[in-house]
N, C-alpha and C positions, 0 to 999 in steps of 0.2 A: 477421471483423474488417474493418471499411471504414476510409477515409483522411478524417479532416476538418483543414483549416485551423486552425492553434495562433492564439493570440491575439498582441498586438504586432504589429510594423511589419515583423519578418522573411518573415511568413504560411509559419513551416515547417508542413511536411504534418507529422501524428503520428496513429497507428492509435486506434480509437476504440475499445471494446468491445463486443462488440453487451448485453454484459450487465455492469450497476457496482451487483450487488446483493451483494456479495460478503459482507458483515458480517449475511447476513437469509440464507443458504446454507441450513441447517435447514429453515426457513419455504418455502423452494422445495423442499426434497425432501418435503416432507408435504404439501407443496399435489401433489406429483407422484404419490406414493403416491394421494392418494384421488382425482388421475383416471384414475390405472391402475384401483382398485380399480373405480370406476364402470366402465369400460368392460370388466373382465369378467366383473362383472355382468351386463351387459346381453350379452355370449354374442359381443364384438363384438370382433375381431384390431385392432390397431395401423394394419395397411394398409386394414380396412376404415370403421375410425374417422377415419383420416385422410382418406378419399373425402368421407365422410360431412360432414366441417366445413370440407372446403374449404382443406386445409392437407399438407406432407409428410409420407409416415412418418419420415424422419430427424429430423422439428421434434418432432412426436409424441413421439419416445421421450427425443428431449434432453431435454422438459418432463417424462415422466415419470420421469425423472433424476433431476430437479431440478438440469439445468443450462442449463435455459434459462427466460427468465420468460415464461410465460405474457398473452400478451396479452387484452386485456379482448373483443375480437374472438372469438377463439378462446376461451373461457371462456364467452361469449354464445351460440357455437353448441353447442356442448361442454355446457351447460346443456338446451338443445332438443334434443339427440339422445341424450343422456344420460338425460333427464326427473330430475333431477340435485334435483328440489325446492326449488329457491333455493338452494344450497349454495353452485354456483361463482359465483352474481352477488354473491353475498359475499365470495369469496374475490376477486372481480377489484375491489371496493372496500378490501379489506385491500391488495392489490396496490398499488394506487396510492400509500397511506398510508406502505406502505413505501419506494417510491421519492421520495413525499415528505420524509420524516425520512432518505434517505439522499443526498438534494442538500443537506440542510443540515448535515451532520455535516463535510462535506468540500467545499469551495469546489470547481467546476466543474472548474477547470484543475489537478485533483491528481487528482479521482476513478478516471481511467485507470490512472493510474499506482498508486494502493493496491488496485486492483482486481487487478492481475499481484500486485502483492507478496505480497496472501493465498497465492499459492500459488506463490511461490517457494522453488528448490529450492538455490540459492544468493544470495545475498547479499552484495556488497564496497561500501562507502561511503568516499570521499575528502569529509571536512566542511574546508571552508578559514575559516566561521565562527561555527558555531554547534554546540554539542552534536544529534550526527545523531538526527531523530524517533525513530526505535526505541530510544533510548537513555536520552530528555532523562528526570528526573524531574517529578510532577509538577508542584510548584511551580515548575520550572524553565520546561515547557511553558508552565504559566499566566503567567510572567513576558514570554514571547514573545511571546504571544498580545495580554496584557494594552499590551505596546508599539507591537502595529501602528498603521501610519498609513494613511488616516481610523482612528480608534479603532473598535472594535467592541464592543458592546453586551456588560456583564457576562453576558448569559446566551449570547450567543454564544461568550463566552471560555469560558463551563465546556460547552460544549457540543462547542467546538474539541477542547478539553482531553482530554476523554471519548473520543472519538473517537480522538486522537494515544494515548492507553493503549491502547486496544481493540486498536492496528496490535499494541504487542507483544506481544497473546498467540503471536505467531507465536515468538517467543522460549523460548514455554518450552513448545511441542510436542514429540514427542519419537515416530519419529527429528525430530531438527531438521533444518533448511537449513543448510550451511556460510556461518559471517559472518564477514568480518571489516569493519573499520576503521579506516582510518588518517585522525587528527586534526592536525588544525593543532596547534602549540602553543600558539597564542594564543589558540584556543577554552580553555585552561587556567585564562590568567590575565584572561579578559573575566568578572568580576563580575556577570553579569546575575541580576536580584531582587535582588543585595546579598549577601554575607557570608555566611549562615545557608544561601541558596537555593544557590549556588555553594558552599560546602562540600558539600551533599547529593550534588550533581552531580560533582563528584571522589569521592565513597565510590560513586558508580553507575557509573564507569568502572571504578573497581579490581573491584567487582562484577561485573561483564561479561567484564573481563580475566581473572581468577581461572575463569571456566566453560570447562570444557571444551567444546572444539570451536570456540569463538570467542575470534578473535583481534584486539586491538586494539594499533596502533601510533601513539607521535607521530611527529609531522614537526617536527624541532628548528627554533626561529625562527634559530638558526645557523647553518643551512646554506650552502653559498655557491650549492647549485642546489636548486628544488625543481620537479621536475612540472607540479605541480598549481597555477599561480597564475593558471592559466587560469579557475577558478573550479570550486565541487564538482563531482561526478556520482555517480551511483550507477551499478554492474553486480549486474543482477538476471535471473535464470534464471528464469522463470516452469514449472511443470511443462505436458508438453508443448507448449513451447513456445520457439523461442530466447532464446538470449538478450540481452538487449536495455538497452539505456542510457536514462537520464533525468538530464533538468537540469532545473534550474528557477530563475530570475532575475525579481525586481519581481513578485510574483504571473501569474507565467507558465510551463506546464510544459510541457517536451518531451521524448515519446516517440522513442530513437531507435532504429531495427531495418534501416537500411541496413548489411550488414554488415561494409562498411568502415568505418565509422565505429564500430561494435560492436568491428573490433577495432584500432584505433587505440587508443579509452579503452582496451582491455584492455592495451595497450604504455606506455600512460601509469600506470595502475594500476600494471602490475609493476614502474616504476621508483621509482615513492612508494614503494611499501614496501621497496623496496632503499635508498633516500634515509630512509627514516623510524627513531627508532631498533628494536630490536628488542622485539619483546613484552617481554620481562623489567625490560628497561631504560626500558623507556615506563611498567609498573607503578611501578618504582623510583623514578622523576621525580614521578609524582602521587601516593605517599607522601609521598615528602620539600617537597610543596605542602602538604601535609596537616598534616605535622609544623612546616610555618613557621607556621598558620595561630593 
């Protein structure tokens, strides 16, 4: 993981990935599988293949993984030592395509951040205004999308769209990650798409509430204290890896992994939910929304 520069005026550091193909995973382990397979073919060890192109065995066998991508470099030589038939100069033009169609799915300054998520091992969200991504439906998503400012192009929006679905299949893996979520109340009563879209959107929180293993809380607009008006974050546990915080403000995301700061949100977290009402009672509340409507 390397440190690059966030965007905005703050210039906070935030860890970079060395890999944001996370949604193409498959497509990396069978690109891995058939340079194993070439290389012992050709009667050739890991450590000998690695001399051979110019690269480590550690990088080697991450690629034959399929946990790491394959560079068009390494693919190029990997092709001449291999006598591989044009295969992998194929595969390093697939490569590309893919990491083309995966800058567009996810604007820049989020990619890091859905890159950990896939493989997170727990999951807590504080939304202070908007039904949280793994949750929204998606007319609801598209109503998001469809509002931003500069506007973005309708095939952008279902592309966004697309994309914001695909995060939940993390949802309904199974074992799961531990989720919860504690919402604003007033993500309840913000109407966004209108009537019809914001009804869907309360039947997908009782949804979510109702599953086992995940837990959703409000934060009553009643309160006299609350936490969280500092603005969202999320605490996500990535597997093998700590755990680590993110925010994101005006199209700008930050990774955080200093770990005082990992466990401050965690003391602010456990106060929202002591502050919010209790799962049952939080169901209760977005029935009885239901039943006004």
């Amino acid at each position: 993981m390397v440190e690059v520069r966030g965007g905005g005026e703050s210039g906070e550091v935030r860890p970079q990935l060395d890999e944001d193909l996370s949604e193409v995973s498959d497509f990396l382990r069978a690109i891995g599988r058939q340079i194993k397979l070439l290389r012992e073919r050709a009667g050739m060890t890991q450590k000998e293949f690695a001399k051979e192109v110019g690269y480590t065995e550690s990088l080697i066998g991450a690629v034959e993984q399929g946990k790491r991508t394959p560079q068009r470099e390494l693919l190029v030589a990997a092709e001449r030592v291999l006598d591989a038939r044009g295969l992998l100069l194929v595969i390093a033009e697939d490569i590309e395509r893919a990491k083309a169609r995966a800058r567009v799915r996810h604007p820049e300054w989020f990619r890091n951040y859905a890159s950990l998520e896939a493989s997170a091992l727990e999951h807590h969200d504080w939304s202070a205004y908007l039904a949280p991504g793994l949750l929204q439906t998606e007319d609801y998503a598209r109503a998001v999308f469809r509002m931003r400012q500069p506007l973005l192009a309708e095939e952008m929006v279902e592309i966004r769209v697309s994309a914001r679905m695909a995060r939940q299949e993390i949802l309904t893996r199974w074992p799961h990650a531990v989720f919860s979520w504690v919402i604003d109340e007033g993500v309840l009563h913000r109407r966004l798409g209108g009537p019809e879209v914001h009804r869907g959107q309360l039947e997908r929180f009782l949804e979510i509430g109702d599953t086992r293993g995940m837990t959703l809380q409000i934060m009553p607009m009643d309160r006299a204290e609350n936490a969280g008006m500092d603005g969202s974050f999320i605490l996500i546990t990535p597997k093998g890896r700590p755990q680590t915080g993110y925010m994101e403000v005006q199209m700008n995301g930050r990774l955080i992994t200093d770990a005082e700061e990992v466990r401050l949100l965690n003391v602010r977290y456990g106060t929202l939910r002591a502050q919010a009402h209790s799962p049952q009672d939080s169901l209760s509340l977005i029935e009885k929304m239901l039943g006004e409507r």
